[in-house]
VEXDREN-2710 file (C-alpha; in Angstrom, 1 decimal):
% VEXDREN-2710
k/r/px/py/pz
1/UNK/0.0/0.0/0.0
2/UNK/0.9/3.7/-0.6
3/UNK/0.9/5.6/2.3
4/UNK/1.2/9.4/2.2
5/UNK/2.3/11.5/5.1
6/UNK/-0.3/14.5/5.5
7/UNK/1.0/18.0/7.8
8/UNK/-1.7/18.1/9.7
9/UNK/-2.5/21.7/10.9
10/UNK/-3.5/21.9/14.3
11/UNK/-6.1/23.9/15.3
12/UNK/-6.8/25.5/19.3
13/UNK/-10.0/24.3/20.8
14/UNK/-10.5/21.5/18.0
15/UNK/-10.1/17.6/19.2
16/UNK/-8.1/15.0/17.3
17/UNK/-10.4/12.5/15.4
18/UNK/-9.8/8.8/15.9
19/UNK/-9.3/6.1/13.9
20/UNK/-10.3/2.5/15.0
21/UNK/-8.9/-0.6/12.7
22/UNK/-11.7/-3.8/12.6
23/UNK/-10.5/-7.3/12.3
24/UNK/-10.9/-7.1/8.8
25/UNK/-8.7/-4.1/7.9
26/UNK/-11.4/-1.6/7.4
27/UNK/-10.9/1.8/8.7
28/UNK/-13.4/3.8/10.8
29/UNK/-13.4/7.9/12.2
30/UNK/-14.4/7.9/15.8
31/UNK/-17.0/10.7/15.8
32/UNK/-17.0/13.0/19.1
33/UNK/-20.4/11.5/19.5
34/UNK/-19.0/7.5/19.6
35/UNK/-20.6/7.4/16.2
36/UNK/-18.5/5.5/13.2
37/UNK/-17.7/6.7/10.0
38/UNK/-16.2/4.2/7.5
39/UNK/-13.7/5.4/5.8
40/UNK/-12.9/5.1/1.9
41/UNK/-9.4/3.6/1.2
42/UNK/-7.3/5.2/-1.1
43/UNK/-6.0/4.1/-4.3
44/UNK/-3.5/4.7/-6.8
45/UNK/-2.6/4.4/-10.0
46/UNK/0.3/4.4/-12.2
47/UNK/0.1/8.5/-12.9
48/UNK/0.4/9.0/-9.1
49/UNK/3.5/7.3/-8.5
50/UNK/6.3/9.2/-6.8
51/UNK/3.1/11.8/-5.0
52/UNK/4.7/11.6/-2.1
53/UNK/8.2/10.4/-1.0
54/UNK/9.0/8.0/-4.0
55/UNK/7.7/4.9/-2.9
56/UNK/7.7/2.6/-6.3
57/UNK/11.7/3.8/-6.6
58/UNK/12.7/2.0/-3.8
59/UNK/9.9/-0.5/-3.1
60/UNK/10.0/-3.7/-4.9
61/UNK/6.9/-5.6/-3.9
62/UNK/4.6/-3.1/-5.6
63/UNK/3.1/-4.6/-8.7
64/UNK/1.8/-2.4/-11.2
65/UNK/-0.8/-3.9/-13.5
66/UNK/0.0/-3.8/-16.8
67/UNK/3.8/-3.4/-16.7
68/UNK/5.1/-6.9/-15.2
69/UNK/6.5/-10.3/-17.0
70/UNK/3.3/-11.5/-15.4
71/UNK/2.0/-9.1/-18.2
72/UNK/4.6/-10.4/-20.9
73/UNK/3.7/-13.8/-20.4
74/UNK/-0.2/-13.2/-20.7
75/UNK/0.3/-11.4/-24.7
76/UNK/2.8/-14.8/-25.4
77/UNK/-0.4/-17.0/-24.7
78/UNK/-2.7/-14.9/-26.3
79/UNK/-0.5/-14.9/-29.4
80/UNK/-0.2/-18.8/-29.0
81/UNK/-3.9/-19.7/-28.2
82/UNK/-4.5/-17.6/-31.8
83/UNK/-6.2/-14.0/-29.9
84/UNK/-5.0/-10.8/-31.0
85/UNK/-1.6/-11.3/-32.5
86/UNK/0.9/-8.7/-31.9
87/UNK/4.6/-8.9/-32.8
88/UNK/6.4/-8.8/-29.3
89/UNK/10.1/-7.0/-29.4
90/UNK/12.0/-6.8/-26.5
91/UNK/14.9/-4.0/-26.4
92/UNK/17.2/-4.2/-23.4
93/UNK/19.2/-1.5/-21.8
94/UNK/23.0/-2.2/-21.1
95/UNK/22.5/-1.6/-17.6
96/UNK/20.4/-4.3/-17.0
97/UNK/22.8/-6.4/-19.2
98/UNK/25.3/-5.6/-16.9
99/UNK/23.4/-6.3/-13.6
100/UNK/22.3/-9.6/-15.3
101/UNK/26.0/-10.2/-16.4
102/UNK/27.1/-9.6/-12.4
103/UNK/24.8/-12.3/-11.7
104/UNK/26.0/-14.9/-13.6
105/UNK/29.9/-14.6/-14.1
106/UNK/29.3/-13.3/-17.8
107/UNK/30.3/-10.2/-19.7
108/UNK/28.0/-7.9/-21.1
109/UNK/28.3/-8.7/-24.5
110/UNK/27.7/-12.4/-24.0
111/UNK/24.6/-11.8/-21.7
112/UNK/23.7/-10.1/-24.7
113/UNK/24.0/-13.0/-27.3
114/UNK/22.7/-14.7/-24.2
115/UNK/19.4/-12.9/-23.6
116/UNK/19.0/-12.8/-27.4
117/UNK/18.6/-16.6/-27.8
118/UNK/16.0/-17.1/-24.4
119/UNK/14.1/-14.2/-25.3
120/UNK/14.0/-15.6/-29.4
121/UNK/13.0/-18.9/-27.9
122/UNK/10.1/-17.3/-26.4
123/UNK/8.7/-16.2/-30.0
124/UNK/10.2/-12.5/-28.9
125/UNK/12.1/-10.4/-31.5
126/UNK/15.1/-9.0/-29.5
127/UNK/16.3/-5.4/-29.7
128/UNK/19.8/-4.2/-27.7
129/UNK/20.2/-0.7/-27.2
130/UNK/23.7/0.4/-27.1
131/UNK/25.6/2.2/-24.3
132/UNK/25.3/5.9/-24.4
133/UNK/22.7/5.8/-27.3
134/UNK/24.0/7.5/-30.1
135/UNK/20.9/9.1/-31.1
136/UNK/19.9/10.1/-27.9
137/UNK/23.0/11.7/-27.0
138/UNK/23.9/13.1/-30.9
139/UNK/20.1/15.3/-30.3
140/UNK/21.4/16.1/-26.6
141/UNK/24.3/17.9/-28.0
142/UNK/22.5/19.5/-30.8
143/UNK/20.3/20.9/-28.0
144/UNK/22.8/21.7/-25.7
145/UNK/24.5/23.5/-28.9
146/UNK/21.5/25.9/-29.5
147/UNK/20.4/26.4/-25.6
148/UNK/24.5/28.0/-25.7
149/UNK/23.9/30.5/-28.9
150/UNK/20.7/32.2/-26.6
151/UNK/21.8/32.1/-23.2
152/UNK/22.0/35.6/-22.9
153/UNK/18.2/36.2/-24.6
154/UNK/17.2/33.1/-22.6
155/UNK/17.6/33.1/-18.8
156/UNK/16.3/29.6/-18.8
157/UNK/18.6/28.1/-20.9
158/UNK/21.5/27.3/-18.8
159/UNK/22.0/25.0/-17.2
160/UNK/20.3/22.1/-19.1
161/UNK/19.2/19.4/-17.0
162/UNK/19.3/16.1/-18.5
163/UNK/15.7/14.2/-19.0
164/UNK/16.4/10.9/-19.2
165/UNK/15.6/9.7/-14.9
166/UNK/12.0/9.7/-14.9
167/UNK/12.4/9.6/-10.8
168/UNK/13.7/13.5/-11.4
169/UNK/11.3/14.3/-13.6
170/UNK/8.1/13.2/-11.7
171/UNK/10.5/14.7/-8.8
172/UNK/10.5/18.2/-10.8
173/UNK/7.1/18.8/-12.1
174/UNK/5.3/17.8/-8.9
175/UNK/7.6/19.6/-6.5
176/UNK/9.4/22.6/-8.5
177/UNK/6.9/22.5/-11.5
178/UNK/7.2/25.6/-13.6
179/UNK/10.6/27.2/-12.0
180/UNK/12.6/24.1/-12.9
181/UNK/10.8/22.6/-16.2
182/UNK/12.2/25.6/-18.4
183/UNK/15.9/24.0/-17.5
184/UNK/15.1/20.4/-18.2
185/UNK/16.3/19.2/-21.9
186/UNK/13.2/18.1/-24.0
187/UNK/15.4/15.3/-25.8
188/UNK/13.1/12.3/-24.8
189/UNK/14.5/9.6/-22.6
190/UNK/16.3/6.4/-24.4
191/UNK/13.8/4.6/-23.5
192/UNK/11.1/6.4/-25.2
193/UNK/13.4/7.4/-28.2
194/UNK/13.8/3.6/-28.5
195/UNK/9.5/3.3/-28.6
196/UNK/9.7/6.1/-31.6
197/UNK/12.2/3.8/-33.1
198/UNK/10.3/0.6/-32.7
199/UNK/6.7/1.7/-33.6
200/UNK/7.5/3.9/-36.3
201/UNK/10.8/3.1/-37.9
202/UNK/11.1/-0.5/-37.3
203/UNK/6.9/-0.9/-37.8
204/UNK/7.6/0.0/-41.3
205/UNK/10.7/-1.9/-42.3
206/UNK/8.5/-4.7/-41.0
207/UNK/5.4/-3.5/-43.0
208/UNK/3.1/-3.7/-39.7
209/UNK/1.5/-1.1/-38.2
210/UNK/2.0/0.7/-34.0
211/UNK/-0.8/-1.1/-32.4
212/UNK/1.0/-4.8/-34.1
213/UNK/3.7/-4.5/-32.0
214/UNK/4.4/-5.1/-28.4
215/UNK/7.3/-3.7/-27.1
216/UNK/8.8/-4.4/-24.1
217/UNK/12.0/-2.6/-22.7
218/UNK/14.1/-4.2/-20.1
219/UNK/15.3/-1.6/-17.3
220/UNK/17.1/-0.9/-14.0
221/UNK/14.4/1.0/-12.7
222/UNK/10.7/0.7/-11.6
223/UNK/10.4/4.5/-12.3
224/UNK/10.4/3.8/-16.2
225/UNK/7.2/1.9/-15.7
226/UNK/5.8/5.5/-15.2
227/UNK/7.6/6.9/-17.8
228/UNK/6.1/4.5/-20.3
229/UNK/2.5/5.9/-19.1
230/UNK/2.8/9.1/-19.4
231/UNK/-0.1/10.4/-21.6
232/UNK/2.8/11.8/-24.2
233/UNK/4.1/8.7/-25.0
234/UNK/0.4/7.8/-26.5
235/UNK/-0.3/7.0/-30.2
236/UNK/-4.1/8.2/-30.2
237/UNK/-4.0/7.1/-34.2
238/UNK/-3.2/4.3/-33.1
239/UNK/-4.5/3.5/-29.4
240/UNK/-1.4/2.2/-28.6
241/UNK/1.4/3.3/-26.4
242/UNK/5.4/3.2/-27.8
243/UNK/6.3/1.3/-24.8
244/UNK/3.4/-1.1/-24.1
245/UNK/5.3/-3.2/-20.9
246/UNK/8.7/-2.4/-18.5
247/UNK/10.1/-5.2/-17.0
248/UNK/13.1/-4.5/-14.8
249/UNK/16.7/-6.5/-14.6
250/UNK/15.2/-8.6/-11.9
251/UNK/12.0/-9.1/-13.6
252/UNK/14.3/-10.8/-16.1
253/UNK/15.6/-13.4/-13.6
254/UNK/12.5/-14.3/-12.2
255/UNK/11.5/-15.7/-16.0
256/UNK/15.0/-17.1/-16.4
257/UNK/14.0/-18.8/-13.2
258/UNK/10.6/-19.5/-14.1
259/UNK/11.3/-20.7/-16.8
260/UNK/14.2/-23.3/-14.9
261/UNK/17.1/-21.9/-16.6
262/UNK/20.4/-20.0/-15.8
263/UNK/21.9/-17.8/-18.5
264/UNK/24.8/-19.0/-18.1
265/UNK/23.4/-22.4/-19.5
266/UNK/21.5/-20.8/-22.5
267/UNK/23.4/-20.8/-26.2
268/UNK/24.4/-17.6/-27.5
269/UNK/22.2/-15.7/-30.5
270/UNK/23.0/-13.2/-32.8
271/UNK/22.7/-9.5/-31.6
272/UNK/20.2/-7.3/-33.6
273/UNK/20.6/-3.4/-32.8
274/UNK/19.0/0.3/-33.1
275/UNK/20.5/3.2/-32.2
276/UNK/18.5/4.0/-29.2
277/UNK/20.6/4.4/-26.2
278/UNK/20.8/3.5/-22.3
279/UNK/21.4/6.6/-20.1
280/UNK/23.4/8.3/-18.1
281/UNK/27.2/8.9/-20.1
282/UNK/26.0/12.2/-21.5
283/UNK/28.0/14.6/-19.7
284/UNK/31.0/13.5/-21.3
285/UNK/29.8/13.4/-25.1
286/UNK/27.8/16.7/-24.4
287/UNK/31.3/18.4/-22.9
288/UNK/33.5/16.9/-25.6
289/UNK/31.3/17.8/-28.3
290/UNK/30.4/21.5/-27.0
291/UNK/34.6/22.0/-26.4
292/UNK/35.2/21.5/-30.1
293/UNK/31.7/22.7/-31.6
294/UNK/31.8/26.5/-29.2
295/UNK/35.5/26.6/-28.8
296/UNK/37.4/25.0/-31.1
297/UNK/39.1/22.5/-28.0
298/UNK/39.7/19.1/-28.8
299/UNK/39.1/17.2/-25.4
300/UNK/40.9/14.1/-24.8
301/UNK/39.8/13.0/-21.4
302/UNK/37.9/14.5/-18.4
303/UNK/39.3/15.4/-15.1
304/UNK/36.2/15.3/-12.5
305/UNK/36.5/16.8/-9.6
306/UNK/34.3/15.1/-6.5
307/UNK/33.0/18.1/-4.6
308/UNK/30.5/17.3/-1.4
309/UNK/30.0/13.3/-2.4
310/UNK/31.4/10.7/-4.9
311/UNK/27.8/11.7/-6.5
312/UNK/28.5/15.5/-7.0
313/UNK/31.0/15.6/-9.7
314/UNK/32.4/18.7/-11.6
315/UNK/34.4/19.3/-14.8
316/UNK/35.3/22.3/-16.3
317/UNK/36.7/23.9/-19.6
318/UNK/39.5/26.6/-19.1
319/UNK/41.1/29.2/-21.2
320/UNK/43.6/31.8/-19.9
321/UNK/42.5/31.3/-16.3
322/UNK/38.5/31.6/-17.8
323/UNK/35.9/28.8/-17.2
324/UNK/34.7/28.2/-20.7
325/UNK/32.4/25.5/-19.9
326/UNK/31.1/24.3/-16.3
327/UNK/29.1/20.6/-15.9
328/UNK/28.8/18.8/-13.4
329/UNK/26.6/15.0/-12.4
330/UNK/23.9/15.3/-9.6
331/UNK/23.0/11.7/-8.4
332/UNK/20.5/11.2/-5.7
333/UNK/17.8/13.4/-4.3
334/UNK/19.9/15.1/-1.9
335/UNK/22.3/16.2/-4.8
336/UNK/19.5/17.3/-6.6
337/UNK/17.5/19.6/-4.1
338/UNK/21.2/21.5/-3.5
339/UNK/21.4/21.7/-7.0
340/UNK/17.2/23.4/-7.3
341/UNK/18.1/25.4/-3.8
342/UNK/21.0/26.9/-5.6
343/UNK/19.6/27.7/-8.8
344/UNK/16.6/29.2/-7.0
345/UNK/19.1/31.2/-4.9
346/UNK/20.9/32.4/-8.5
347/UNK/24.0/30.9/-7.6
348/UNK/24.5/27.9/-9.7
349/UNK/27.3/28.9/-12.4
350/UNK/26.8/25.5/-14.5
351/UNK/26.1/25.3/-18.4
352/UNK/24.8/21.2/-18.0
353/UNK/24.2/19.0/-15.0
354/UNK/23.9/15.4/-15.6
355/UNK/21.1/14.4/-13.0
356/UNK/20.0/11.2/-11.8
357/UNK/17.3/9.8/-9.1
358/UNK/19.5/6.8/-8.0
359/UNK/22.5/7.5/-6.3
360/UNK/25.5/6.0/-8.5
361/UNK/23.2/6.4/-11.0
362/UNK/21.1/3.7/-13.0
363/UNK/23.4/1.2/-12.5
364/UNK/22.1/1.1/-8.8
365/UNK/18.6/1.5/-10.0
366/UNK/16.0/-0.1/-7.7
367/UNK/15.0/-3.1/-10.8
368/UNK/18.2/-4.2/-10.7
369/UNK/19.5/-8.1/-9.9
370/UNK/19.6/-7.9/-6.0
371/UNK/23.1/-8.5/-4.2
372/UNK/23.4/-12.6/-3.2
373/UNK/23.8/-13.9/0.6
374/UNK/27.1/-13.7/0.9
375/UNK/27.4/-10.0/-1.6
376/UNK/27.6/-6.7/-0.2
377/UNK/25.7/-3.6/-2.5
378/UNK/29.0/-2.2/-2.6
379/UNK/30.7/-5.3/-4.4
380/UNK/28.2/-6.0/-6.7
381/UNK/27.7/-1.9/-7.8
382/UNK/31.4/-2.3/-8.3
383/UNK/31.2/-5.4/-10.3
384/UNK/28.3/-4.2/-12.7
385/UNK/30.1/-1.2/-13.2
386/UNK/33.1/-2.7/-14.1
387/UNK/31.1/-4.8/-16.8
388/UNK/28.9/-1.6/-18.3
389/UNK/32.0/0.3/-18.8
390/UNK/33.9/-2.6/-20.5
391/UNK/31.6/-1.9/-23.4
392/UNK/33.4/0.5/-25.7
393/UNK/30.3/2.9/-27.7
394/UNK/31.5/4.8/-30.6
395/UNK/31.1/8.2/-30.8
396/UNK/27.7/9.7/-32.1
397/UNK/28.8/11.5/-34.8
398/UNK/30.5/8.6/-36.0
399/UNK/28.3/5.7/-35.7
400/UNK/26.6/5.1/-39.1
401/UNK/23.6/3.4/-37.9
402/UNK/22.7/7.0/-36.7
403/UNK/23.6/8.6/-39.9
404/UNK/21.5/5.5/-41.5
405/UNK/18.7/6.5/-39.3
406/UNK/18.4/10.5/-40.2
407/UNK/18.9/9.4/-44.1
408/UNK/16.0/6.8/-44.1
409/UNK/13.9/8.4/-41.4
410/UNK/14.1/11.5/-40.0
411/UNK/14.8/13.0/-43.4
412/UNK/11.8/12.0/-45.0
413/UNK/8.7/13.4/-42.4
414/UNK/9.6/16.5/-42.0
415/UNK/10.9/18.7/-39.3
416/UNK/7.6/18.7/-36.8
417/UNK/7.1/15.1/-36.8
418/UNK/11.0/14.6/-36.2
419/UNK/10.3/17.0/-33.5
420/UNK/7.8/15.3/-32.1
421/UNK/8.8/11.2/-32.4
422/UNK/12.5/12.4/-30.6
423/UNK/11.5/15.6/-28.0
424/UNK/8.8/15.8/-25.3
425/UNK/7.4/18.2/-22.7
426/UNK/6.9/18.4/-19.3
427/UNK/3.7/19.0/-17.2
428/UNK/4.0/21.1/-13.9
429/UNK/1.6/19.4/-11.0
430/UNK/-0.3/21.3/-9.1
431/UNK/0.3/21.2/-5.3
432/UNK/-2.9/19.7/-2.9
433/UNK/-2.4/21.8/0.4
434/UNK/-5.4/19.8/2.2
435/UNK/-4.5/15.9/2.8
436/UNK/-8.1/14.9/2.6
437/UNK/-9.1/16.5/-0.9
438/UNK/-6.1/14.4/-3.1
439/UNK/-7.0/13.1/-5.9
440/UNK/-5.8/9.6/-5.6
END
């Protein structure tokens, strides 16, 4: 159950009401007269995770209907039992390869193969998104690029905020709302870049249209299984959503275990890929590319400096004793609400800030492959980092599959559309000052 703290105001000469708990679990006021009045118990949906303190980020036993394997499992019978047959496609992010990898003594690129050939087995077509997505990351720096040029018509535009934690971004609009969402980059997560990807670009090569496809992502976070319900990520043409299911790394294992495998027992498969992207690893493409674009410096390697916390990192750009460029990575709430409490004070002097619910980022993301008995969080987060950056991406303005993409794609709809299947916006919630009157 969600349970939301309420600040109760207390008022002089007014009595506390009671609540008595029958043996059944139903709740009851206890009237100043001895009368009872039942009372209603609250529910929530999807849209209201994260309403109070961020519950589904850190929870794991809440099941949310719809987005489960439980879920997965149901449109594999349907599609075997002749119902409604959909194409399933399963794209996986290479953090939850590399939590999976942790698990079972692997490396990330053979959990790949691996994952390939049990998901194929299971009549899935499987999609691997690649570390740092190249598209993702290439319209980052494009954005980052232009928020530069008007900084000085723009007060708003610096520093840009990355989008890709939906944990911040429910974080933002329901507790900063329309101070912070100016900042926040409108390049759409990977994960939803990969749904554009799948029910557009890939719906076509495979001559089938959104709604005939169900696609699955694998993540390290619950928080994505809001992010795939968010009203903007809805194809009203075609009453389907671009990501119809999230599973998380864990999720995973419970079907490998279902299932009575290990993946270190399953045969490798080829790898089938689209530039999507995973997240997190945008600071340093973003600095790089902004260095040589704004300034003409080529960048060979980044020198952070850890300020407060290993999760508040800073790098800088200088010039004859001038910062040129200022970013900096924000993991964790308590990075983050320094980070708003400065900017709100005006004295935040950074171009980009890398930001991220989790701390260590989404390699410690709440969906992830727990730690065994005899494994401390600290070895394993260690381990699975060690694995994700093993993987070597190329560089998004030279990986072809992304030049591939904006010559058979992009290219040919037009500028709004483009606009529209690769940015989003954000949606400032309004604040409920009396406990009793939320709309659950």
């Amino acid at each position: 159950e969600c349970v939301k703290p309420v600040k109760v105001e207390k008022k002089q000469g007014k009595s506390v009401a009671k609540i008595k708990i029958e043996e059944d679990g139903s709740y009851f006021q206890v009237n100043q007269d001895g009368g009872l009045q039942k009372l209603e118990k609250a529910k929530i949906t999807l849209n209201d995770c994260l309403a109070c303190s961020g519950c589904i980020t850190s929870a794991e036993s809440v099941l949310i209907t719809q987005q489960s394997h439980e879920e997965l499992y149901r449109v594999l019978r349907s599609n075997k039992a002749g119902g409604q047959q959909q194409v399933v496609v399963v794209s996986v992010s290479p953090q939850s390869r590399a939590s999976l990898a942790a698990r079972f003594c692997l490396s990330s690129t053979e959990t790949a193969r691996r994952l390939s050939a049990f998901f194929k087995n299971l009549e899935i077509f499987v999609l691997l998104k690649k570390k740092k997505g190249p598209l993702c990351v290439l319209i980052s720096m494009r954005e980052f690029v232009e928020r530069f040029q008007r900084r000085e018509q723009d007060r708003t535009a610096l520093p840009m905020l990355t989008s890709a934690c939906p944990g911040w971004i429910c974080y933002a609009e329901k507790t900063h709302g329309d101070f912070i969402i100016p900042y926040i980059s409108t390049t759409r997560s990977p994960q939803q870049v990969m749904g554009s990807l799948v029910k557009d670009y890939f719906a076509s090569k495979q001559g089938l249209s959104p709604e005939q496809i169900y696609h699955v992502t694998v993540m390290p976070c619950y928080d994505k299984k809001l992010e795939a319900s968010r009203p903007d990520f809805y194809i009203d043409e075609s009453q389907t959503r671009e990501v119809d299911c999230v599973i998380t790394s864990g999720e995973v294992l419970k079907m490998l275990e279902q299932e009575g495998l290990s993946l270190a027992d399953v045969d490798s498969a080829p790898l089938d890929t689209l530039a999507g992207g995973g997240s997190g690893g945008y600071l340093h493409h973003i600095f790089t590319h902004a260095a040589k674009t704004i300034f003409g410096e080529e960048v060979k390697e980044l020198k952070y400096k850890t300020l407060k916390n290993k999760d508040f990192q800073e790098v800088t750009l200088e010039k004859d004793g001038a910062v040129l460029l200022r970013f900096a990575l924000a993991y964790g709430f308590r990075n983050i609400q320094n980070l708003v409490q400065k900017l709100k004070r005006g004295k935040s002097h950074y171009h980009f800030v890398e930001v991220m619910a989790c701390p260590s980022g989404c390699l410690n993301g709440g969906g992830q492959v727990r730690p065994t008995q005899d494994q401390s969080n600290k070895d394993l987060l260690q381990q699975v980092e060690a694995l994700y950056q093993a993987e070597r991406p190329l560089v998004p303005e030279e990986d072809q599959r992304v030049a591939d993409l904006y010559d058979t794609w992009l290219q040919n709809m037009g500028a709004e559309k483009a606009r529209a299947l690769l940015h989003t916006n954000y949606h400032p919630v309004e604040k409920m000052n009396n406990g009793l009157t939320i709309k659950w």
